[in-house]
DSSP file (Angstrom, degrees, kcal/mol; ACC not computed):
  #  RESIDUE AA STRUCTURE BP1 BP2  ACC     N-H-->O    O-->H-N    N-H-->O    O-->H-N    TCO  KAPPA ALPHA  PHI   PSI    X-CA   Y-CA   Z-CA
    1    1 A X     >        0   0    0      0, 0.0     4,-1.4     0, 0.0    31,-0.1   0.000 360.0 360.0 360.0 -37.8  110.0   85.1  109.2
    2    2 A X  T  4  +     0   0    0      1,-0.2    29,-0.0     2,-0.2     0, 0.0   0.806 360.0  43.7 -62.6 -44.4  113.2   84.0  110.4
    3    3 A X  T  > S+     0   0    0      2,-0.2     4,-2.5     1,-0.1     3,-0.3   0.603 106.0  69.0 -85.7  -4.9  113.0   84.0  114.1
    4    4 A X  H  > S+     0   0    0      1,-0.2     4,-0.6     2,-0.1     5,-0.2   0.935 106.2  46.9 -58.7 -40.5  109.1   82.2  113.6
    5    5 A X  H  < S+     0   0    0     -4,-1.4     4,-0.2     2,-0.2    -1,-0.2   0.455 102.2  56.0-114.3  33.9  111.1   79.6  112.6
    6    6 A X  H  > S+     0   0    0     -3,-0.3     4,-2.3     2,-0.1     5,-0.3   0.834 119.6  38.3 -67.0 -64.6  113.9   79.5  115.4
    7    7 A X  H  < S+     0   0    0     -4,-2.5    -2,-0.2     1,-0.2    -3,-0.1   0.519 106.0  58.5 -95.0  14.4  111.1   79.0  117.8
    8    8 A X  T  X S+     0   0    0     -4,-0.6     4,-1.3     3,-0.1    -1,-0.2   0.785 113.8  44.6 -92.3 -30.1  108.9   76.9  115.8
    9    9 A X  T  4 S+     0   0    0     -4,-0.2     3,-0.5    -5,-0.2    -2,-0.2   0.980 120.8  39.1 -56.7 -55.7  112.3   74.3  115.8
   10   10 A X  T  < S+     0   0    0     -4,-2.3    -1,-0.2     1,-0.2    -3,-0.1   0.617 116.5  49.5 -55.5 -24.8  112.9   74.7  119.3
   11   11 A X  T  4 S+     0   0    0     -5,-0.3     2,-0.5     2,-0.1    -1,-0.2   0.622  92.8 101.8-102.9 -10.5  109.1   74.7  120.2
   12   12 A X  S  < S-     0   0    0     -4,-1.3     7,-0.2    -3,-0.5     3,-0.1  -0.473  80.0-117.6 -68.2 110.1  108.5   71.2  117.9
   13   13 A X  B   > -A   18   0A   0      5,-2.1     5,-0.6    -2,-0.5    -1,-0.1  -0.391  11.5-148.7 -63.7 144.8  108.2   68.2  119.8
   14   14 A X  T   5S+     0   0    0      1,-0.2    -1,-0.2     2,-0.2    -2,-0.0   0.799  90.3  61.2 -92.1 -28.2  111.0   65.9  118.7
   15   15 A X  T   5S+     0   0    0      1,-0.2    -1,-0.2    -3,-0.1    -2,-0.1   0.933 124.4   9.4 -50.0 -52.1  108.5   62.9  119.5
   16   16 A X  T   5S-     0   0    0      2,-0.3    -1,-0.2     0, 0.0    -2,-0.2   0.657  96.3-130.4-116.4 -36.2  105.8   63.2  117.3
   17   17 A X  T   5S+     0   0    0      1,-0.4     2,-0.3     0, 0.0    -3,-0.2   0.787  73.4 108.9  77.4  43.0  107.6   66.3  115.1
   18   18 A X  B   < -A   13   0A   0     -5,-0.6    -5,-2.1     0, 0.0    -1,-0.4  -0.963  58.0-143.0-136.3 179.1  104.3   68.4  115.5
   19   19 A X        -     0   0    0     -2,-0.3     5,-0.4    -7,-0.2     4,-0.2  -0.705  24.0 -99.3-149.5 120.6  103.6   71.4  117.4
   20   20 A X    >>  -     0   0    0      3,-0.2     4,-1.4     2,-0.1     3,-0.6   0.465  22.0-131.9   0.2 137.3  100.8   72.7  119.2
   21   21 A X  H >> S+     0   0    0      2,-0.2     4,-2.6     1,-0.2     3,-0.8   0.973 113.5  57.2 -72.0 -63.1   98.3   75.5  117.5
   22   22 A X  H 34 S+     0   0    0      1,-0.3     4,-0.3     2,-0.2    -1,-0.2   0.492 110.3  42.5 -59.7 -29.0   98.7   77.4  120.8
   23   23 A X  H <> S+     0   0    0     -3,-0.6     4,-3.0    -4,-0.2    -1,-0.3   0.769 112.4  49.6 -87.1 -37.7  102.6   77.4  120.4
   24   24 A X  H XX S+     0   0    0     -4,-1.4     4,-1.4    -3,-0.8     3,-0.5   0.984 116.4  44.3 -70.5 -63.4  102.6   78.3  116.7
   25   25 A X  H 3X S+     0   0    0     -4,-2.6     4,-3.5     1,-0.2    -1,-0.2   0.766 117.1  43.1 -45.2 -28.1  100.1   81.2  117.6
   26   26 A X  H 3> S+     0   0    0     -4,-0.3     4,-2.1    -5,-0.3    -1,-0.2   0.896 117.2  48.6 -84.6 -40.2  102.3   82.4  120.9
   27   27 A X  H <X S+     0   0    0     -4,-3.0     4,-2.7    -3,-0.5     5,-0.3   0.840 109.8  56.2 -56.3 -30.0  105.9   81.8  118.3
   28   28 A X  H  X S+     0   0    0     -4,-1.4     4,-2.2     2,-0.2     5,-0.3   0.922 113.7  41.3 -81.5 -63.6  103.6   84.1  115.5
   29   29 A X  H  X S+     0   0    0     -4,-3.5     4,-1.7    -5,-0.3     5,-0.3   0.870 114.8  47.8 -48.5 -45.2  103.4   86.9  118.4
   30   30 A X  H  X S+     0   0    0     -4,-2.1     4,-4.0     3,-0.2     5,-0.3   0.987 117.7  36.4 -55.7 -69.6  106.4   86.6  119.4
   31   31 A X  H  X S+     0   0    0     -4,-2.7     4,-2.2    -5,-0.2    -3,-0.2   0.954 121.6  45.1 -62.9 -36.7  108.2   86.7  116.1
   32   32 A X  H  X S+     0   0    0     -4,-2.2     4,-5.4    -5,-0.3     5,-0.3   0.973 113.4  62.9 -73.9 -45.7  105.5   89.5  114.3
   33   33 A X  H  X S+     0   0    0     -4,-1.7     4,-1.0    -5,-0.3     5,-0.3   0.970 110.0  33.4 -23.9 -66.9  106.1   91.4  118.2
   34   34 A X  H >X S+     0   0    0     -4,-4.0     4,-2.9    -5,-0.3     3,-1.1   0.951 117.4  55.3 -85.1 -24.8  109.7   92.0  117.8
   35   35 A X  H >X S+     0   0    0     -4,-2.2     4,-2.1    -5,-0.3     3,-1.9   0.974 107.8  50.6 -59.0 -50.4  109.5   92.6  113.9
   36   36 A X  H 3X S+     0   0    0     -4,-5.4     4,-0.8     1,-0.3    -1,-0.3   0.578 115.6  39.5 -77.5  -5.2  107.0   95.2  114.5
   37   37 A X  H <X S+     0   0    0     -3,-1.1     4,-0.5    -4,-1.0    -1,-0.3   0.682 121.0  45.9 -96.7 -14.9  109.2   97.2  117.2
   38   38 A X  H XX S+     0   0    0     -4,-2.9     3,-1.1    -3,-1.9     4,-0.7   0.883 121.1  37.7 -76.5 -74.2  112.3   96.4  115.1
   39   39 A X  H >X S+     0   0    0     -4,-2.1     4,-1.6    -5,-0.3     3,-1.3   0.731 100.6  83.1 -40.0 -39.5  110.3   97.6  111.5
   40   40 A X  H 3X S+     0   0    0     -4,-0.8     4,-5.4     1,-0.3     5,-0.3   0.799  83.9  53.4 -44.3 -52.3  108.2  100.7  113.4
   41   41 A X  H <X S+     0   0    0     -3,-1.1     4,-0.9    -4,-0.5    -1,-0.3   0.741 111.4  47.4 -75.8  -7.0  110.8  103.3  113.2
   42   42 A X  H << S+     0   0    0     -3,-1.3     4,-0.5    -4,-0.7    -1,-0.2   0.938 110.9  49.9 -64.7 -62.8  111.1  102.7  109.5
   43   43 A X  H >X S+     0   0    0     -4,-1.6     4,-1.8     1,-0.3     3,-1.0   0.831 109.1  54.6 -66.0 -31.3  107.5  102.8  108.9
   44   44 A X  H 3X S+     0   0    0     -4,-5.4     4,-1.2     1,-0.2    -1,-0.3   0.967 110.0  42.6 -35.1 -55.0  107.1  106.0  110.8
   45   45 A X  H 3< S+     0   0    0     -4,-0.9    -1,-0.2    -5,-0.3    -2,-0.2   0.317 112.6  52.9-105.4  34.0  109.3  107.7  109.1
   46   46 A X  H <> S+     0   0    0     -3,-1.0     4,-5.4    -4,-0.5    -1,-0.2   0.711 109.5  52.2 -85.3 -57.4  108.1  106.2  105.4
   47   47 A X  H  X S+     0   0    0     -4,-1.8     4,-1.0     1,-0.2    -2,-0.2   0.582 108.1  56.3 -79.2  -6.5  104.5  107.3  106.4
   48   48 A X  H  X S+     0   0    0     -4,-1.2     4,-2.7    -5,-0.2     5,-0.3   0.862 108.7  41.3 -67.2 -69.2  106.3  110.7  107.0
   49   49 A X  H  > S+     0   0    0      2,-0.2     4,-3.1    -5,-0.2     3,-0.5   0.976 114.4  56.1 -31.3 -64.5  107.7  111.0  103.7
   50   50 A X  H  <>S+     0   0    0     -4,-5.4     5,-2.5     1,-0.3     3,-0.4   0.925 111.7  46.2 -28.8 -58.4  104.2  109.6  102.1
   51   51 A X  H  <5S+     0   0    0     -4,-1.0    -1,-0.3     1,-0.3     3,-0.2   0.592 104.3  52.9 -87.4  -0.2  102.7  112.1  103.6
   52   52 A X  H  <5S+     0   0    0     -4,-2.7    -1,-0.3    -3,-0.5    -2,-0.2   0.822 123.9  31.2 -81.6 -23.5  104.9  115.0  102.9
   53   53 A X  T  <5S-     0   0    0     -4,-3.1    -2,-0.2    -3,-0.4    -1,-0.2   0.408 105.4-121.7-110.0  18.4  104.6  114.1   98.9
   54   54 A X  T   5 +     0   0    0      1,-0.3     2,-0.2    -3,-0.2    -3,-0.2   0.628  43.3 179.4  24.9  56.4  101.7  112.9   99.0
   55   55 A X      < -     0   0    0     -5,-2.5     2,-0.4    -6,-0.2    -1,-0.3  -0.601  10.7-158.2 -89.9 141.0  102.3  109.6   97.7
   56   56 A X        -     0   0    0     -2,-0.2    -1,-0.1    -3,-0.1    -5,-0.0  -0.983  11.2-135.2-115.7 130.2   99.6  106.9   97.3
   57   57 A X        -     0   0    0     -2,-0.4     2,-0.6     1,-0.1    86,-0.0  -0.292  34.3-109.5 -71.3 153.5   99.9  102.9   97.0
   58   58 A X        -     0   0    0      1,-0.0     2,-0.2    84,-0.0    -1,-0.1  -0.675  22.3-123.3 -64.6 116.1   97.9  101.1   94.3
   59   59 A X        -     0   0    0     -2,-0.6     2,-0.3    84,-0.0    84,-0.1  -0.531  37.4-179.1 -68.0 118.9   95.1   99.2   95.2
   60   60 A X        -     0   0    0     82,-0.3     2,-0.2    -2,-0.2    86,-0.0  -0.828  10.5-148.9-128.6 176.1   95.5   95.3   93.7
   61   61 A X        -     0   0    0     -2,-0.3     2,-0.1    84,-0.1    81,-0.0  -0.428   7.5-160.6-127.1 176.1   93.3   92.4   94.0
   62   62 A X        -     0   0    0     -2,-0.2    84,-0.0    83,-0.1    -2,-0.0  -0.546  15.5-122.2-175.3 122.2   93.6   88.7   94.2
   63   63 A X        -     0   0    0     -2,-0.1    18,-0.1     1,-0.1     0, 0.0   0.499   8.6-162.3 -35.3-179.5   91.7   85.8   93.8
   64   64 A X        +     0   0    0      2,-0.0    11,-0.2    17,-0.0    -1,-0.1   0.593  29.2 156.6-145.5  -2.5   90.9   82.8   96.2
   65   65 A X        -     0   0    0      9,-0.1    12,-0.1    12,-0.1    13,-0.1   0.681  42.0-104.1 -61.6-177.3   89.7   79.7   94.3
   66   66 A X        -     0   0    0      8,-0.1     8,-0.1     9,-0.1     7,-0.1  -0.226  19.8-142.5 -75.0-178.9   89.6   75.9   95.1
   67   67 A X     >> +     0   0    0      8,-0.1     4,-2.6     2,-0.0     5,-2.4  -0.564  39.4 154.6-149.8  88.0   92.2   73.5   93.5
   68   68 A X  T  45 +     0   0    0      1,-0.2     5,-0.0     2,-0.2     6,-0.0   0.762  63.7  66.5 -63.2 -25.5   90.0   71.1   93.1
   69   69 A X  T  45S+     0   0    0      1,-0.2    -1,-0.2     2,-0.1    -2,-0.0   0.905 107.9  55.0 -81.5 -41.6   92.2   69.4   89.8
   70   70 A X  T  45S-     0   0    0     -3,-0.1    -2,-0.2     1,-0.0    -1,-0.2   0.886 118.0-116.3 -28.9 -54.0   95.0   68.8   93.2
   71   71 A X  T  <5S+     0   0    0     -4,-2.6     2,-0.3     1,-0.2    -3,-0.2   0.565  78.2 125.0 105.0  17.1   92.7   67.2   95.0
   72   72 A X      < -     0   0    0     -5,-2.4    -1,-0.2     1,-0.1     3,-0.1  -0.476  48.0-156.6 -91.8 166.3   92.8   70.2   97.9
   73   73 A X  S    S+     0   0    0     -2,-0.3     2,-0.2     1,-0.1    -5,-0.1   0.528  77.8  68.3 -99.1 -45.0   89.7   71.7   98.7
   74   74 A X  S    S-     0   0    0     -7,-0.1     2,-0.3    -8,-0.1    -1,-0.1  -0.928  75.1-139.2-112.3 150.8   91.6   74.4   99.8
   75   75 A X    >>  -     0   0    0    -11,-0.2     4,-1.0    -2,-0.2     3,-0.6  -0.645  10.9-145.0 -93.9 144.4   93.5   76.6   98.3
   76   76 A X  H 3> S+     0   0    0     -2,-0.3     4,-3.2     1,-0.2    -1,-0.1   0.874 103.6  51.5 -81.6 -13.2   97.0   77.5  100.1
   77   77 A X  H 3> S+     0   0    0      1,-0.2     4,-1.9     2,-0.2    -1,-0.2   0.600 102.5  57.8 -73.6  -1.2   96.8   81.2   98.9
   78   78 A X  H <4 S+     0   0    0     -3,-0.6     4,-0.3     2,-0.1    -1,-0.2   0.885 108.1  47.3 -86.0 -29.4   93.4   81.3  100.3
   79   79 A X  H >X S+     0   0    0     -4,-1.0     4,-2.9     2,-0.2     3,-1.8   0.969 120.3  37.1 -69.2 -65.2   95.2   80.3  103.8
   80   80 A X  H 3X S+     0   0    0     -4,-3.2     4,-2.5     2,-0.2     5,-0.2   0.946 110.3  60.6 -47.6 -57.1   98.0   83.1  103.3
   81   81 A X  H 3X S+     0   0    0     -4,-1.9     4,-1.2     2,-0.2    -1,-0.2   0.620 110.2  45.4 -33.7 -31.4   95.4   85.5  101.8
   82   82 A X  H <>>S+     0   0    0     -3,-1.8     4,-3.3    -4,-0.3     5,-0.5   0.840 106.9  55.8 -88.1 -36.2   93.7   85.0  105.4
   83   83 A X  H  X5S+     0   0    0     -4,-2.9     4,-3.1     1,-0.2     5,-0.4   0.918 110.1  40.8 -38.1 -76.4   96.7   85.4  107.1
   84   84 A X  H  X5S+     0   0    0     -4,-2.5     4,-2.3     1,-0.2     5,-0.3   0.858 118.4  53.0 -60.0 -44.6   97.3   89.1  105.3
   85   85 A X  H >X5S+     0   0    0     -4,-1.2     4,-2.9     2,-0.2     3,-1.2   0.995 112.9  42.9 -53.8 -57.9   92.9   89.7  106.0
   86   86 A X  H 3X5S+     0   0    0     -4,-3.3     4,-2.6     1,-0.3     5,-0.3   0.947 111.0  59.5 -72.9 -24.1   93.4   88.9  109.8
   87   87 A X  H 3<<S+     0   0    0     -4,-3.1     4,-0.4    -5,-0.5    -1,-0.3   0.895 110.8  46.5 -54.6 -34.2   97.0   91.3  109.7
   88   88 A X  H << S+     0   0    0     -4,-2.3     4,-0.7    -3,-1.2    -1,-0.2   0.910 102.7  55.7 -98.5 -17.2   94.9   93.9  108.8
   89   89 A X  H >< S+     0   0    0     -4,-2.9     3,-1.0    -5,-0.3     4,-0.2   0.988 114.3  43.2 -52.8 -59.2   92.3   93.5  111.1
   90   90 A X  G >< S+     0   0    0     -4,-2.6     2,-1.2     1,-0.3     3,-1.0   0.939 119.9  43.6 -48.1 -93.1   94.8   93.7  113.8
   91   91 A X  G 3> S+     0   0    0     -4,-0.4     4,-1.8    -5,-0.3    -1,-0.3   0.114  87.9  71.6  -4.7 -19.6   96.4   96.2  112.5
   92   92 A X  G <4 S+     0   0    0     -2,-1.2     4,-0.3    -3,-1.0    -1,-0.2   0.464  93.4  54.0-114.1  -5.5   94.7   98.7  111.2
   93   93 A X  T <> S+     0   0    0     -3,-1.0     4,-1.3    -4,-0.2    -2,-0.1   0.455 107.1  59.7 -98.5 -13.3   93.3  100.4  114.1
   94   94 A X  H  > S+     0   0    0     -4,-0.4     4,-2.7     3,-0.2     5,-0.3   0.853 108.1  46.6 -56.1 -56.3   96.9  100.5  115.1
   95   95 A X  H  X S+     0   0    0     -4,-1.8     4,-1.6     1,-0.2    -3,-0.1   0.819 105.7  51.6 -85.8  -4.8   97.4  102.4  112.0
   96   96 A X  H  > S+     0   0    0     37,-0.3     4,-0.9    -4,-0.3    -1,-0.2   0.860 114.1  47.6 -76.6 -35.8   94.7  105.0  112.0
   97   97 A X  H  X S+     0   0    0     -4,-1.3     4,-2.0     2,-0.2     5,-0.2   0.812 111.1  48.1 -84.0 -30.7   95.7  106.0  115.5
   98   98 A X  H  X S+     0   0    0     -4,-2.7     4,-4.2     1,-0.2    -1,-0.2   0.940 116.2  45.6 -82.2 -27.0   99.2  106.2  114.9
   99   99 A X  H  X S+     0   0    0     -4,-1.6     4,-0.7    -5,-0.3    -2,-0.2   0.811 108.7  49.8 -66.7 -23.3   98.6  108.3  111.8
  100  100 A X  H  < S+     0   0    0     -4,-0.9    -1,-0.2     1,-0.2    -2,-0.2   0.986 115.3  50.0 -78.4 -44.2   96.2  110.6  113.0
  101  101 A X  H >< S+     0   0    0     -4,-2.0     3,-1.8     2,-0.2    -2,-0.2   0.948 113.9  46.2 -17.5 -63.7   99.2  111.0  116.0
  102  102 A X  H 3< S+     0   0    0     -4,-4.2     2,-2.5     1,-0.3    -3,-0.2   0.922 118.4  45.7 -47.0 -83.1  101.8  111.5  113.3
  103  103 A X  T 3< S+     0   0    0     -4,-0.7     2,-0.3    -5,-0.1    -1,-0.3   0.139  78.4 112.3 -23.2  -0.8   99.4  113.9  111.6
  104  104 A X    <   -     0   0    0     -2,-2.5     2,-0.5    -3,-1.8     8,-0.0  -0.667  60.0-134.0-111.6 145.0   98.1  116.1  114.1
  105  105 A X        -     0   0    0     -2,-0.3     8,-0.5     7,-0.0     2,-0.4  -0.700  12.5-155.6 -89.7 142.6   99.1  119.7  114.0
  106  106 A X        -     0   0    0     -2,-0.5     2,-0.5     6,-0.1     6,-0.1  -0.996  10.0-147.9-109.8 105.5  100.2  121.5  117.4
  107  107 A X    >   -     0   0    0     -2,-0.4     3,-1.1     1,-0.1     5,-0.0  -0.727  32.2-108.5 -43.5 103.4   99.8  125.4  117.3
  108  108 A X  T 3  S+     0   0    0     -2,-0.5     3,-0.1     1,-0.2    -1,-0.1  -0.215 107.4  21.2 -47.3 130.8  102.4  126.8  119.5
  109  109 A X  T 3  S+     0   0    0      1,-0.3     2,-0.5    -3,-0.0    -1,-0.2   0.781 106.9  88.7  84.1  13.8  100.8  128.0  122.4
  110  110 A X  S <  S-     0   0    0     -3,-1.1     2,-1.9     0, 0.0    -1,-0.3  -0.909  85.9 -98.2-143.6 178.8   97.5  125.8  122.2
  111  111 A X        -     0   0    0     -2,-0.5    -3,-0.1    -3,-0.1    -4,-0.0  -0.674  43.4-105.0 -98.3 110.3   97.1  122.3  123.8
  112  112 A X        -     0   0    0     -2,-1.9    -6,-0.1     1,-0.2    -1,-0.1   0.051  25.4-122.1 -28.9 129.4   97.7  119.3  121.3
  113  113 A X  S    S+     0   0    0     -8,-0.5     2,-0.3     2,-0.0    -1,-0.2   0.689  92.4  44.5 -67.5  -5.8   94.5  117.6  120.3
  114  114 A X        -     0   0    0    -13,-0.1     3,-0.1     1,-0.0     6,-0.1  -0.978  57.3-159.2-143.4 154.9   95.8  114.3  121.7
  115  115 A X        -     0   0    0     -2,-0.3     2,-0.3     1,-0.2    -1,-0.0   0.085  68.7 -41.6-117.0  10.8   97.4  113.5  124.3
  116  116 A X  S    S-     0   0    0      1,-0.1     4,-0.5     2,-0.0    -1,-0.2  -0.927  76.0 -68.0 147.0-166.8   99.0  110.1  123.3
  117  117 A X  S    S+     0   0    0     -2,-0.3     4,-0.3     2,-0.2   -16,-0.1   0.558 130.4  42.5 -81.3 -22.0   97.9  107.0  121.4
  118  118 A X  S  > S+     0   0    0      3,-0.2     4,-1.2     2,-0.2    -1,-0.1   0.469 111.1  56.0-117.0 -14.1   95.3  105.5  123.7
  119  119 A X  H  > S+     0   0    0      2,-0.2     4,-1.0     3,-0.1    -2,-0.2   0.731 113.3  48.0 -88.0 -18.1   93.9  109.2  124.3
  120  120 A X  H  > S+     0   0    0     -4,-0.5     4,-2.0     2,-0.2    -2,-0.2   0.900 110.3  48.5 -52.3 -42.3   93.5  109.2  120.0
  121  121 A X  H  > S+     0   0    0     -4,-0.3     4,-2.1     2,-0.2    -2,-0.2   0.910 109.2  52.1 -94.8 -41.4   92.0  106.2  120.0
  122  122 A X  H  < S+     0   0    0     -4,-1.2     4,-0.3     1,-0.2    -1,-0.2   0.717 113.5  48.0 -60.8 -21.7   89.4  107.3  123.0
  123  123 A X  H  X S+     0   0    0     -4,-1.0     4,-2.6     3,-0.1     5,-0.3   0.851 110.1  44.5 -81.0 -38.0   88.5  110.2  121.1
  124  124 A X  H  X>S+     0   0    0     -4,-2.0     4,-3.3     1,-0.2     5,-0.6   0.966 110.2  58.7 -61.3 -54.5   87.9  108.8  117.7
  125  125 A X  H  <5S+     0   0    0     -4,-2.1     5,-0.3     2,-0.2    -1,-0.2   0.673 114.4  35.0 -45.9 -39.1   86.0  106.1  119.3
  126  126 A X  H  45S+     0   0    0     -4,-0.3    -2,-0.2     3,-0.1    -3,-0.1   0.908 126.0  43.5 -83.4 -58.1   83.3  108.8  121.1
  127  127 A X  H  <5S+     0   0    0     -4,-2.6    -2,-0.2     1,-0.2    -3,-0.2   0.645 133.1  12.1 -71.8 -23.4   83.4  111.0  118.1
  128  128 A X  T  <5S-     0   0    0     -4,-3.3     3,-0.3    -5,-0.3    -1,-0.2   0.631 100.6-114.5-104.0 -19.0   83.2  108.5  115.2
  129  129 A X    > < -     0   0    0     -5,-0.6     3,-1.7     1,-0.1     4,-0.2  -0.088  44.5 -67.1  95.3 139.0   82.2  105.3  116.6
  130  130 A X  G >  S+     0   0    0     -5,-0.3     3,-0.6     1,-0.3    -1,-0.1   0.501 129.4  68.0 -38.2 -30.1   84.3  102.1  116.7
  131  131 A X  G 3  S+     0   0    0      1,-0.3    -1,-0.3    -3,-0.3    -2,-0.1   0.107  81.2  79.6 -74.3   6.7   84.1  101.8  112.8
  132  132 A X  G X  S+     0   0    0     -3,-1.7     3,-1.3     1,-0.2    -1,-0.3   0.708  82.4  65.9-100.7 -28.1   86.3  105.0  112.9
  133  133 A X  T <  S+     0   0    0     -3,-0.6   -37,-0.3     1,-0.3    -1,-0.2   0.604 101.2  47.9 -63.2 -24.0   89.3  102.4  113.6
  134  134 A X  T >  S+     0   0    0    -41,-0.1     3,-2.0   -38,-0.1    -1,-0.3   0.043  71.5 132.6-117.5  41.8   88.9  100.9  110.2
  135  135 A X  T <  S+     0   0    0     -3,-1.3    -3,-0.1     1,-0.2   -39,-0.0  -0.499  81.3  27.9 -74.2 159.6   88.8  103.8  107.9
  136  136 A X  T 3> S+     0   0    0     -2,-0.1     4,-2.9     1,-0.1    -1,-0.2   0.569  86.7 134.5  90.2 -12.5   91.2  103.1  105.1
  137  137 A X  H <>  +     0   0    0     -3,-2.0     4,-3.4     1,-0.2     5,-0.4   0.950  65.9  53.1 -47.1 -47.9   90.6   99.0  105.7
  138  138 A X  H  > S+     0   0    0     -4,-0.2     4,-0.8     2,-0.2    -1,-0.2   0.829 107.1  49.8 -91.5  -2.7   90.1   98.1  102.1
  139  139 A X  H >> S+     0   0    0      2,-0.1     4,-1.5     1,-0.1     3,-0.7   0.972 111.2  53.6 -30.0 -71.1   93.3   99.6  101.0
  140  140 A X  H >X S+     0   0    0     -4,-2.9     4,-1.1     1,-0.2     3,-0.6   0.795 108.5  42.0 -20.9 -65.4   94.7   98.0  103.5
  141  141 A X  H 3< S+     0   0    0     -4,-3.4    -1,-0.2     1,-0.2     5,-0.2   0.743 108.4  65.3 -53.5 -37.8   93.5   94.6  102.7
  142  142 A X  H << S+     0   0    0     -4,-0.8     4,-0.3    -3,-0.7   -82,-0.3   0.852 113.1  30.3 -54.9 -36.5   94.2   95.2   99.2
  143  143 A X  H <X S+     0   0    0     -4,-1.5     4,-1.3    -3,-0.6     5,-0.5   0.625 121.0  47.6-106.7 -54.7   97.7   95.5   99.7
  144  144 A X  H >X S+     0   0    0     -4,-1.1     4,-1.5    -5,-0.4     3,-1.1   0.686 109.9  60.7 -41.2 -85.3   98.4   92.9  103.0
  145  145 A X  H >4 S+     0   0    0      1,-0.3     3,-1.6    -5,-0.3     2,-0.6   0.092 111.0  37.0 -16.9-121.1   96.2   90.2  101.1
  146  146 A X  H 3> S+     0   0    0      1,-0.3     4,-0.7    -4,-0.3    -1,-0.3   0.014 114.7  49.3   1.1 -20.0   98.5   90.1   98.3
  147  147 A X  H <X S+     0   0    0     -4,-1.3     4,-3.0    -3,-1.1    -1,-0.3   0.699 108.9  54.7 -84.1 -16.5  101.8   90.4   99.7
  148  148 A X  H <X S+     0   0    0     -3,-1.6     4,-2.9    -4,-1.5    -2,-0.2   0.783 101.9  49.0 -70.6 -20.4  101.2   88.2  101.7
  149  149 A X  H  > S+     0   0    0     -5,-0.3     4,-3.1    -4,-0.2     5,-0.2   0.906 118.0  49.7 -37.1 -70.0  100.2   85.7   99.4
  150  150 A X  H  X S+     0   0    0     -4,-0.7     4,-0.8     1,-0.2    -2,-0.2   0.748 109.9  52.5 -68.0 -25.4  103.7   86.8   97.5
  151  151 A X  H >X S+     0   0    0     -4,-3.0     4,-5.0     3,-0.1     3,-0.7   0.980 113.0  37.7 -55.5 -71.8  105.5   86.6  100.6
  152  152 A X  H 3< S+     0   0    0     -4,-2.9     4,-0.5     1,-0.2    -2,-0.2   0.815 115.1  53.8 -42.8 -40.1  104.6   83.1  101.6
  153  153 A X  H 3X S+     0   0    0     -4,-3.1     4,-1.0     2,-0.2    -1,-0.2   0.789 112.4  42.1 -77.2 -30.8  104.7   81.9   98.4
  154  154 A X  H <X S+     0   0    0     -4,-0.8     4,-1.6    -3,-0.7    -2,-0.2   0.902 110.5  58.3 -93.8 -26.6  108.5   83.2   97.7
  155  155 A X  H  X S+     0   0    0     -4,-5.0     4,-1.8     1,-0.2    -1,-0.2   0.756 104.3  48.0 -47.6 -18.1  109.5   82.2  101.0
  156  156 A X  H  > S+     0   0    0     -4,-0.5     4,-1.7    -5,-0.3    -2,-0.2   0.892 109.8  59.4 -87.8 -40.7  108.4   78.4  100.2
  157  157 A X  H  X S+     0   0    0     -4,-1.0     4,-1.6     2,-0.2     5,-0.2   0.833 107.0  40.2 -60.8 -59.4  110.3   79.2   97.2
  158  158 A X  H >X S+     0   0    0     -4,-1.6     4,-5.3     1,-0.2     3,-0.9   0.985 111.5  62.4 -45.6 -59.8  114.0   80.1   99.1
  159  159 A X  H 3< S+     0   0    0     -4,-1.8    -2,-0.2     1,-0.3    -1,-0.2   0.725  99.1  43.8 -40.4 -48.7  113.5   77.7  101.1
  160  160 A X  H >X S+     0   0    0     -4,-1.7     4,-1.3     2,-0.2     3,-1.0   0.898 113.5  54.2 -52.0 -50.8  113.5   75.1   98.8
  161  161 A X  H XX S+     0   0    0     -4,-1.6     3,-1.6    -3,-0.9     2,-1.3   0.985 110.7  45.6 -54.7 -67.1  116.5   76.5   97.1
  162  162 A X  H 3< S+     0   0    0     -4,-5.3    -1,-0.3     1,-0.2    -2,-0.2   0.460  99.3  69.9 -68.6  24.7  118.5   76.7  100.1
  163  163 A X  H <4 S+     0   0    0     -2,-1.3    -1,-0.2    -3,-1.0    -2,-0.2   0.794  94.6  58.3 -76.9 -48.3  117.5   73.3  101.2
  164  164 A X  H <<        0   0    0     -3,-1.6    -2,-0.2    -4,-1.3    -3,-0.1   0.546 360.0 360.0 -76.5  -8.6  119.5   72.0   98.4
  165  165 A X     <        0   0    0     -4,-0.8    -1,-0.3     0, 0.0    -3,-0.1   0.398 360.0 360.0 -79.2 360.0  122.9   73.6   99.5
């Protein structure tokens, strides 16, 4: 969150004080890019843990409504709430291949059933079909849809606080 908004100040035209859709999206990569190489080797070795104790998250929900008594149309959790739906789209065939990686047992003396991440993901794809990439999606969504909501929302929140120092 932090470096999104290094380079959305730096990327802002000082003229008009906007900045291009095409810049916010390329600052969005950029910044979610390095989190996710900085954050990986945590979440590897979480989804290690999980899976040695078999730990499972809780599935929550969240609403989406207007707020029409504002005088929006839209709602801004409905906006964040897509944020967290299109994170898991992306995402989430990323995480079935790297779990099934994680996961895969090797037999001393026999040949690993994968051969990397893009040789996972070429197998799953003949043997299950393309929909084999999203097993596990509406967990997923369950929980990215809702923090992200609670993200955005508590960041707007800091922010505010720390404006005022």
């Amino acid at each position: 969150m932090g470096l999104y908004d290094v380079l959305k100040q730096n990327w802002t035209d000082p003229e008009h004080g906007t900045m291009p859709l095409t810049r916010k999206i390329t600052a969005g990569l950029i910044a979610g890019g390095i989190g996710a190489a900085v954050g990986n080797p945590a979440d590897v070795a979480m989804v290690r843990m999980q899976a040695d104790v078999g730990f499972v998250r809780p599935i929550q929900g969240d609403d989406c409504g207007e707020r029409v008594d504002e005088g929006r149309a839209w709602d801004p959790r409905c906006g964040e709430f897509a944020a967290g739906f299109v994170a898991a789209v992306a995402s989430n065939p990323v995480d079935v291949i790297k779990t099934r990686v994680m996961n895969m047992k090797v037999e001393a003396g026999e040949t690993p059933p994968y051969n990397g991440a893009l040789d996972c993901a070429l197998k799953t794809v003949r043997a299950e079909g393309p929909l084999a990439l999203y097993k596990g999606f509406i967990p997923t969504i369950s929980r990215q849809g809702p923090f992200t909501v609670v993200l955005f929302v508590t960041l707007e929140q800091v922010r505010k606080l720390l404006k005022d120092f």
